[in-house]
C-alpha positions in Angstrom: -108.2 -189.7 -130.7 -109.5 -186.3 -130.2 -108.3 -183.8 -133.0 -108.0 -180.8 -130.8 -107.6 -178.1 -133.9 -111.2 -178.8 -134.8 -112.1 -178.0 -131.1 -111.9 -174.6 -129.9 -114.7 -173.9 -127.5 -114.5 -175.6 -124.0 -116.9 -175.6 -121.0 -114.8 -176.3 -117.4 -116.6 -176.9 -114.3 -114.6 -177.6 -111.5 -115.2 -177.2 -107.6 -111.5 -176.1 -106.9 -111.2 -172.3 -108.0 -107.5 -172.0 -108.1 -107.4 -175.2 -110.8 -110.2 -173.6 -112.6 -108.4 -170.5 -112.8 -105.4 -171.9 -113.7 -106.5 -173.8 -116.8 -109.3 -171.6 -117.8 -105.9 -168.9 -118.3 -103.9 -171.6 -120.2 -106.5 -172.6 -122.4 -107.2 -169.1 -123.3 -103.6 -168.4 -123.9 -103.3 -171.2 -126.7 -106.7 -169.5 -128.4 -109.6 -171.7 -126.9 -112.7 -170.3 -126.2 -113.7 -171.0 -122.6 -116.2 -170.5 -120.1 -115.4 -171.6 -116.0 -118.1 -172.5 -113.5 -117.9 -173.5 -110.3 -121.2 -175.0 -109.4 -122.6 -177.4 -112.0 -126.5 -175.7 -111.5 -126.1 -173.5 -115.0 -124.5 -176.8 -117.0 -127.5 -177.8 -118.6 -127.9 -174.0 -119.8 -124.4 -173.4 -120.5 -123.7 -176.4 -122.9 -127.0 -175.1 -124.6 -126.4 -171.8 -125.3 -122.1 -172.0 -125.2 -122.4 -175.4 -127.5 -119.1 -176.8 -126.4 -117.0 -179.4 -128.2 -115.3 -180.3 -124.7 -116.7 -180.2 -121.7 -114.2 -180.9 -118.6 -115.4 -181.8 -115.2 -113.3 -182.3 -111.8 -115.6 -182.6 -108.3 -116.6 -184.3 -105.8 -118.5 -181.5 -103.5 -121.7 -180.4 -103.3 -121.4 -177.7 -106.0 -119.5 -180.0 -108.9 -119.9 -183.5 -108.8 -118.4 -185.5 -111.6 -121.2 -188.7 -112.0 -123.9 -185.7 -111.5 -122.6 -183.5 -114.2 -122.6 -186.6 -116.5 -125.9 -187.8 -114.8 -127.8 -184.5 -116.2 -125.9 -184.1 -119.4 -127.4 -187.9 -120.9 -130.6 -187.7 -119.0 -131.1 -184.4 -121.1 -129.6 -185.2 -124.4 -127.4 -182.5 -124.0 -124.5 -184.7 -124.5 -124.0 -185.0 -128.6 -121.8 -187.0 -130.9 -119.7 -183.8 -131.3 -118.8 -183.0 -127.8 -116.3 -184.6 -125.6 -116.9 -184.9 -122.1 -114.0 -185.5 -119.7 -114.4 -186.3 -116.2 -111.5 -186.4 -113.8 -111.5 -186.6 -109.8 -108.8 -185.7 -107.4 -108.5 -189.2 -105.7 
């Protein structure tokens, strides 16, 4: 179970810009800190310089693909014991 009060900085990448702009506002409003792409190209950067505890993904285009995102995150070692990484698709 993930104890969400020790979590408070969260990394979205999703390809649908009205969804990402809808949670990126609600997690804000409850006191996260989050950053919102919309391509996956600056992940590898992002989760090394942001340091997220979550990182959410939802894709299937050619800017964020779920499997891809995951893909790059283990093949770098980017993806730690500390972070959670939660992958969800629209079908």
């Amino acid at each position: 179970m993930l104890n969400i009060k020790l979590m408070s900085k969260v990394l979205l990448v999703y390809d649908d810009f009205a969804e990402l702009s809808n949670l990126d506002s609600a997690l804000k409003k409850v006191g996260f800190d989050v950053i919102a792409l919309t391509n996956e190209y600056t992940i590898k950067d992002q989760v090394v310089t942001f340091n997220p505890d979550v990182i959410v993904v939802c894709g299937d285009s050619s800017r964020v693909s779920t499997l891809s995102v995951g893909k790059k995150l283990k093949e770098k070692n980017l993806f730690l014991e500390r972070k959670s990484l939660i992958a969800t698709s629209k079908n």
